[in-house]
C-alpha positions in Angstrom: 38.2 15.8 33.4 35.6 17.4 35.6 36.7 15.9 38.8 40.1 17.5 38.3 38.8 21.0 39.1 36.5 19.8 42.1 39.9 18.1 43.3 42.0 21.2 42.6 39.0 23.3 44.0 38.6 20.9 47.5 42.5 20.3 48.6 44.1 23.1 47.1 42.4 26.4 46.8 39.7 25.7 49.3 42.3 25.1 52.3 44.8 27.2 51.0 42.5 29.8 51.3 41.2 29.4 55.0 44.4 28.8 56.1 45.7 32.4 54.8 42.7 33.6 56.5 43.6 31.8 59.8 46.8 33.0 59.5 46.2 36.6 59.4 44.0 36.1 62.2 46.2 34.9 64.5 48.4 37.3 63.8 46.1 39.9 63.9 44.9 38.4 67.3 48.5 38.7 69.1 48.7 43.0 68.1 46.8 43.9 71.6 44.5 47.2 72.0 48.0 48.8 73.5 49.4 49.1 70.1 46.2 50.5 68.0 46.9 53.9 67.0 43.5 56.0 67.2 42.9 58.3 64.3 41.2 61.7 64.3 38.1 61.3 62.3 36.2 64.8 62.3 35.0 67.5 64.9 37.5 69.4 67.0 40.5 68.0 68.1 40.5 70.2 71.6 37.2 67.9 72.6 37.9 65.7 75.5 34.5 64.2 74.6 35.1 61.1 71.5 32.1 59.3 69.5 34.4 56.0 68.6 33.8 53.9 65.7 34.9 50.2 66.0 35.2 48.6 62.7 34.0 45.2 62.2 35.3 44.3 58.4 35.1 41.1 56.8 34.7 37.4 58.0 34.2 37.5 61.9 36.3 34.3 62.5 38.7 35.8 65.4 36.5 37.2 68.9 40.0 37.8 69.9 41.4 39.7 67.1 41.1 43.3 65.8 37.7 43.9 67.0 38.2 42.7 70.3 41.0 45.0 70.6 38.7 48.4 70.0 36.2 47.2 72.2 39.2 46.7 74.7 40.7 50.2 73.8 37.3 52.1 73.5 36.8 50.2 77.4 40.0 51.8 79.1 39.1 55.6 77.8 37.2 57.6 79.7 36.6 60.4 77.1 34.3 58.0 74.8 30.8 59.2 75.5 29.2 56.7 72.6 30.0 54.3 70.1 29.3 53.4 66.2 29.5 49.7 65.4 30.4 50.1 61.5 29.5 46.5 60.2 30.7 45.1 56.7 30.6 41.7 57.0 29.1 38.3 55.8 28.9 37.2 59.3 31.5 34.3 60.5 31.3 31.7 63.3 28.5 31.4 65.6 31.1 31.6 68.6 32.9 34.4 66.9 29.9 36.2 66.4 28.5 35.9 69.6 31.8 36.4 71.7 31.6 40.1 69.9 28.2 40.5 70.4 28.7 39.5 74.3 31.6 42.1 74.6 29.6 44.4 73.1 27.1 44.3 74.8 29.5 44.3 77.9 31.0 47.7 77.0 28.2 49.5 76.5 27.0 47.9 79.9 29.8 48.9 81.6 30.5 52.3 80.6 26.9 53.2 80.2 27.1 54.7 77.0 24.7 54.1 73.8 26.0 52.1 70.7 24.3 52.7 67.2 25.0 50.9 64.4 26.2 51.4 60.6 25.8 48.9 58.4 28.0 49.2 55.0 27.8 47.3 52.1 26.8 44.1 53.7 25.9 43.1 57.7 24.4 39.6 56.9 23.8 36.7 59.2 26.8 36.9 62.0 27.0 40.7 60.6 23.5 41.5 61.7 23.9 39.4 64.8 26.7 41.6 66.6 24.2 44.6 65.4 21.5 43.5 68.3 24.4 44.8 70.8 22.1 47.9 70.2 19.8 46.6 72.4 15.9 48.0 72.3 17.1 51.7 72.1 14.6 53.6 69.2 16.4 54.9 65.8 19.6 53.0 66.0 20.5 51.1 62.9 21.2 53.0 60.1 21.8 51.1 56.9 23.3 52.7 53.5 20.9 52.3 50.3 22.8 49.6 49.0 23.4 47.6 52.1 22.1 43.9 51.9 21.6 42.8 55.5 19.5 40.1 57.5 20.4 36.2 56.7 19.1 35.2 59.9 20.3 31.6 59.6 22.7 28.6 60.7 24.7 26.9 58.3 27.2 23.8 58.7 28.8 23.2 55.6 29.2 19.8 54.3 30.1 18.3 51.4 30.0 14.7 50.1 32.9 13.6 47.9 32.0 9.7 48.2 31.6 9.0 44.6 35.2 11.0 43.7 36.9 8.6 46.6 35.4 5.7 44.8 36.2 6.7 41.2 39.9 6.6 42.4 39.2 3.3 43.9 40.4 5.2 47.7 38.8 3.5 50.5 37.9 5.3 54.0 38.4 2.9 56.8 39.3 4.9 60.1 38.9 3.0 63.5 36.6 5.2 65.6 35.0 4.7 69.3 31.4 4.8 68.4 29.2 5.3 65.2 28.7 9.3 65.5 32.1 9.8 66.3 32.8 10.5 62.1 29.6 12.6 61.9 30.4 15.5 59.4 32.9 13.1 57.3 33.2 14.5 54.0 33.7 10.9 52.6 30.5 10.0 52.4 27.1 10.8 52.5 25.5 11.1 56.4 23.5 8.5 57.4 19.6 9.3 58.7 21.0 9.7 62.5 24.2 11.7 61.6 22.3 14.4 59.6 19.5 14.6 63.0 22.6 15.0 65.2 23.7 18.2 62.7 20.4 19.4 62.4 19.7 19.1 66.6 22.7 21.5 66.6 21.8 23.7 63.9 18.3 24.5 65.4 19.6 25.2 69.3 22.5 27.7 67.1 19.2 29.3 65.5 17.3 29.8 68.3 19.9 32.1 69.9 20.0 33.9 66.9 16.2 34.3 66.9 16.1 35.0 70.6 19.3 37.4 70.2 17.0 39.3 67.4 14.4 39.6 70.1 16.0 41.8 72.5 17.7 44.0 69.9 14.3 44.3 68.0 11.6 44.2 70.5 8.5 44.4 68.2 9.6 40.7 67.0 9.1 39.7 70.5 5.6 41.0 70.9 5.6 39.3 67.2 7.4 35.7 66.4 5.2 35.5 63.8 6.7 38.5 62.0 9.8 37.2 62.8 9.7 33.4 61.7 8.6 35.0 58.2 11.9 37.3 57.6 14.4 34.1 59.2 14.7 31.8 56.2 18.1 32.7 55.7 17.5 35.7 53.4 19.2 38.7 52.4 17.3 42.0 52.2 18.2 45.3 50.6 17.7 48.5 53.0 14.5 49.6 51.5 13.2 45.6 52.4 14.8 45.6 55.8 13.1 49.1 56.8 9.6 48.0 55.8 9.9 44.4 57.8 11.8 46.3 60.6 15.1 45.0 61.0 16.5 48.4 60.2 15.8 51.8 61.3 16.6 54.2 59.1 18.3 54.9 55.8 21.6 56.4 56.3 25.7 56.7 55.7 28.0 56.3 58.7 27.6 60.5 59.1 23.7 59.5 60.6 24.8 57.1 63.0 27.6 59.9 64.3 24.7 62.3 64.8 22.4 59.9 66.6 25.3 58.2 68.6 25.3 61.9 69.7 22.3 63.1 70.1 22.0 60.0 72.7 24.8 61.1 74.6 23.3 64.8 75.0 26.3 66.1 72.8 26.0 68.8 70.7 28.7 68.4 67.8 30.8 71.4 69.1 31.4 68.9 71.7 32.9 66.0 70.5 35.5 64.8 68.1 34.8 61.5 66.3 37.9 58.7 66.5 38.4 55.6 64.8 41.7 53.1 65.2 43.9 51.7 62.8 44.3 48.0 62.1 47.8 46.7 62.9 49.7 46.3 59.8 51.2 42.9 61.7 53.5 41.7 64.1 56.7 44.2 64.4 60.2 42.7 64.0 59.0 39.1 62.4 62.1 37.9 60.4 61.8 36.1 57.0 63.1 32.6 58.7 59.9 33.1 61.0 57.8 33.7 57.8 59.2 30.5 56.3 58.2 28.1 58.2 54.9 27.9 56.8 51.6 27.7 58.2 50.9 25.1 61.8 49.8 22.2 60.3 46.7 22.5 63.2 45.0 25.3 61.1 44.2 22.4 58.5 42.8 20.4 61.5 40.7 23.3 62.4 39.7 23.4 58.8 38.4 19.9 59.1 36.6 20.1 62.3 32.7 20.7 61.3 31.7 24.0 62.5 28.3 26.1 62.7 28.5 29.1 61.2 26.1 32.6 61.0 27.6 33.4 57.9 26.0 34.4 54.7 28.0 33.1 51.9 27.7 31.1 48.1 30.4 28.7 49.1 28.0 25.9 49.2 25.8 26.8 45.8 29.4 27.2 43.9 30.7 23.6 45.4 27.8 21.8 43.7 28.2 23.0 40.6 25.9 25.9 41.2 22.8 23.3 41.8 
């Protein structure tokens, strides 16, 4: 039966799934910046002077996880002279992204140093969002050749399993305080005012992302134009992203080091480059700990519509690919 594998696929993988994720995010989120252990990347060891590179890897779901923590570490040492955002990610949250992005922006702020950016395999949607941090310095997003980057979109995924409930003969009756309060409900399809209410906060969650685009690519804000043609929510290979602009240059993490440098008046006698590991977990948690399973609240989180700058097939797969 056909509806066994969407059933299997919505209540079983699907939220077994996030909830892993949410897991190792929270755990991730409690290992502070105090107990990241910097690692010793290239150029001499003596230097005082450090280029850091803070990882952003996967899913951006956590502002207060593993990334937070390198901005937070890269903040309390004085030695750091310039930072290298490497970005391989699909993008995540809209709050997620933009709590990095706003921390980002804060430490370069705040310390007065430049940021450039290295983009790996992918830094789509929420990925190339946290890449504005670079602000409108020239010559500061470096993408490898087989980067796909851009997705400039909002999504809010919904998904309408009405006709399953209905096979099964299940009816949805909850008692709510007033007729949006259900908006989102994957039990049916959204009536003509829900979907406006989704859409209202899908557009105001775009035009940040427009707006953040703006001041981390100025020629789009002497040009909306340009830039209304390239935000349809679609990925771009380096070679596509150079020619419309939303990349510098063509170039593996070693450019962005040299650049990073160049803007902090280093030569590279006089700096070494340091990264940080991630926390393997929390120290000392006991197997009865690890038993206990998973807070039933992450599945409530998993309910609770949210807008995300993420680009991702999840939809396209959950409709059969239609």
């Amino acid at each position: 039966f056909p509806w066994m594998g969407l059933f299997f696929t919505l209540f079983v993988v699907l939220p077994g799934f996030f909830v892993f994720v949410m897991i190792v995010g929270a755990i991730a989120s409690l290992t502070g910046a105090q107990n990241l252990e910097e690692h010793h990347v290239s150029g001499p060891k003596h230097s005082l002077n450090k280029i850091a590179i803070i990882t952003v890897d996967g899913a951006i779901l956590n502002g207060e996880g593993y990334v937070k923590h390198q901005i937070d570490a890269v903040s309390e040492d004085d030695n750091v002279r310039a930072v290298v955002l490497r970005v391989d990610s699909p993008g995540g949250s809209v709050t997620a992204s933009d709590y990095i992005y706003h921390h980002l922006c804060k430490l370069k702020e705040d310390k007065g140093i430049p940021l450039v950016v290295s983009m790996g395999g992918m830094a789509a949607s929420g990925g190339y969002y946290i890449s504005m941090a670079v602000g409108d310095q020239e010559n500061c997003i470096f993408a490898e050749p087989t980067t796909w980057t851009g997705s400039i979109g909002v999504i809010i995924p919904h998904y309408n399993i009405g006709g399953l409930l209905k096979h099964w003969d299940i009816e949805e009756d909850s008692i709510k305080s007033g007729p949006l309060k259900e908006t989102g409900t994957i039990t049916r399809a959204m009536t003509p005012e829900e979907k406006k209410v989704l859409e209202e906060l899908v557009a105001s969650s775009f035009a940040r992302f427009q707006s953040i685009v703006k001041s981390g690519r100025p020629k789009f804000a002497a040009d909306p134009a340009a830039l209304d043609k390239l935000t349809t929510g679609q990925v771009f290979t380096t070679e596509q992203a150079i020619a419309s602009g939303l990349v510098d240059k063509e170039g593996f993490v070693e450019a962005a080091v040299d650049r990073a440098g160049e803007l902090a008046h280093l030569s590279k006698s006089d700096y070494q480059v340091v990264k940080f590991k991630k926390p393997a977990g929390l120290p000392g948690l006991s197997f009865a700990e690890e038993a206990r399973g998973p807070d039933l609240s992450a599945l409530v989180d998993l309910a609770s519509p949210r807008a995300y700058y993420l680009y991702t097939l999840l939809p396209v797969l959950m409709n059969g690919g239609k």
